[in-house]
C-alpha positions as CSV (number, residue, x, y, z in Angstrom):
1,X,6.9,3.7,-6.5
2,X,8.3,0.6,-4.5
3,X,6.3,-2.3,-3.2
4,X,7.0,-5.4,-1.7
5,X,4.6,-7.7,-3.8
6,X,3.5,-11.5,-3.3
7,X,3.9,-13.7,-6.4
8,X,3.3,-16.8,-5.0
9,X,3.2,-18.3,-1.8
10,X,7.1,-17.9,-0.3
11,X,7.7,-15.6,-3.3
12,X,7.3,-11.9,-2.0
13,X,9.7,-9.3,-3.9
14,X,10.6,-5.3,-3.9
15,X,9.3,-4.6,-7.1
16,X,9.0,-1.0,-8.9
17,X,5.2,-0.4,-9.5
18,X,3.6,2.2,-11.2
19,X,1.6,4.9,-9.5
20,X,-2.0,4.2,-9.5
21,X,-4.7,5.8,-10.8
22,X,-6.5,8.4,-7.9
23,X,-10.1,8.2,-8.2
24,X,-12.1,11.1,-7.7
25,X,-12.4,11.8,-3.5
26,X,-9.0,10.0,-3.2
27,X,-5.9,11.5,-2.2
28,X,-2.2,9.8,-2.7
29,X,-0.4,8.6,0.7
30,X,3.2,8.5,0.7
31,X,4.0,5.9,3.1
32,X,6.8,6.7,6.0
33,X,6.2,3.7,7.8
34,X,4.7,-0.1,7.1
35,X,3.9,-3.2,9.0
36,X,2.2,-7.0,8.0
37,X,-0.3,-8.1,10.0
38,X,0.1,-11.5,11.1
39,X,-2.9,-12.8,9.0
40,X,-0.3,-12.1,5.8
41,X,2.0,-14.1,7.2
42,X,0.4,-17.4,6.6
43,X,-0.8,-15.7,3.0
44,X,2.7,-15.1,2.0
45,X,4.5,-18.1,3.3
46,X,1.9,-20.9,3.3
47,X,-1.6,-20.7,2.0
48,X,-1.2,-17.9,-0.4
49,X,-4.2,-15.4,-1.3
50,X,-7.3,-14.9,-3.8
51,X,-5.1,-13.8,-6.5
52,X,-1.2,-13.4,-7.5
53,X,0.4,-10.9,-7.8
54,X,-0.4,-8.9,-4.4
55,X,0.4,-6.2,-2.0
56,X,-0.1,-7.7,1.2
57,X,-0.5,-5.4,4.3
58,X,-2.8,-2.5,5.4
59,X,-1.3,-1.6,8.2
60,X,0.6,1.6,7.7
61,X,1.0,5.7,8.3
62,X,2.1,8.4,5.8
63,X,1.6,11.8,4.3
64,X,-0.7,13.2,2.1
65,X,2.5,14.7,-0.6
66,X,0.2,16.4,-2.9
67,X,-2.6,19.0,-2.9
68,X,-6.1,17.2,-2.2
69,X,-9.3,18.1,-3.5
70,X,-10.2,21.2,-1.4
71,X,-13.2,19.8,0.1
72,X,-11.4,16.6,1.2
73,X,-9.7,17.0,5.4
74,X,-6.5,16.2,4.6
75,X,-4.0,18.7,3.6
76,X,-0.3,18.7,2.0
77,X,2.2,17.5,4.2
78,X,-0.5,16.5,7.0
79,X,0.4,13.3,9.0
80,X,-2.1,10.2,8.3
């Protein structure tokens, strides 16, 4: 998996990260599409954040690649 992730304030790199471990009632997203909201900016460039290294952003869309737990809503291949 690919991430861009904060090491320090100004120091934000495309890293290769491992997958991470799906708790139970979790499904996997593969993300199609990313954004930063403007309260990362001053995060990543000026102030920095609670702990280094980081992922910043939340706001994003995907799919759901694998098979969820059948009594989860989301299905293979279905748009989130």
């Amino acid at each position: 998996m690919r991430a861009y992730e904060l090491h320090g304030v100004n120091d934000l790199r495309r890293e290769d990260i491992e997958k991470p471990e799906i708790p139970s009632g979790w499904v996997l997203v593969q993300v199609k599409a990313s954004g930063i909201c403007s309260s990362d900016i001053p995060r990543i460039f000026k102030n920095g954040t609670y702990h280094f290294p980081t992922i910043p952003g939340h706001e994003f869309s995907g799919v759901v690649p694998a098979d969820p737990m059948p009594h989860l809503p989301a299905v293979p291949a279905e748009k989130i």
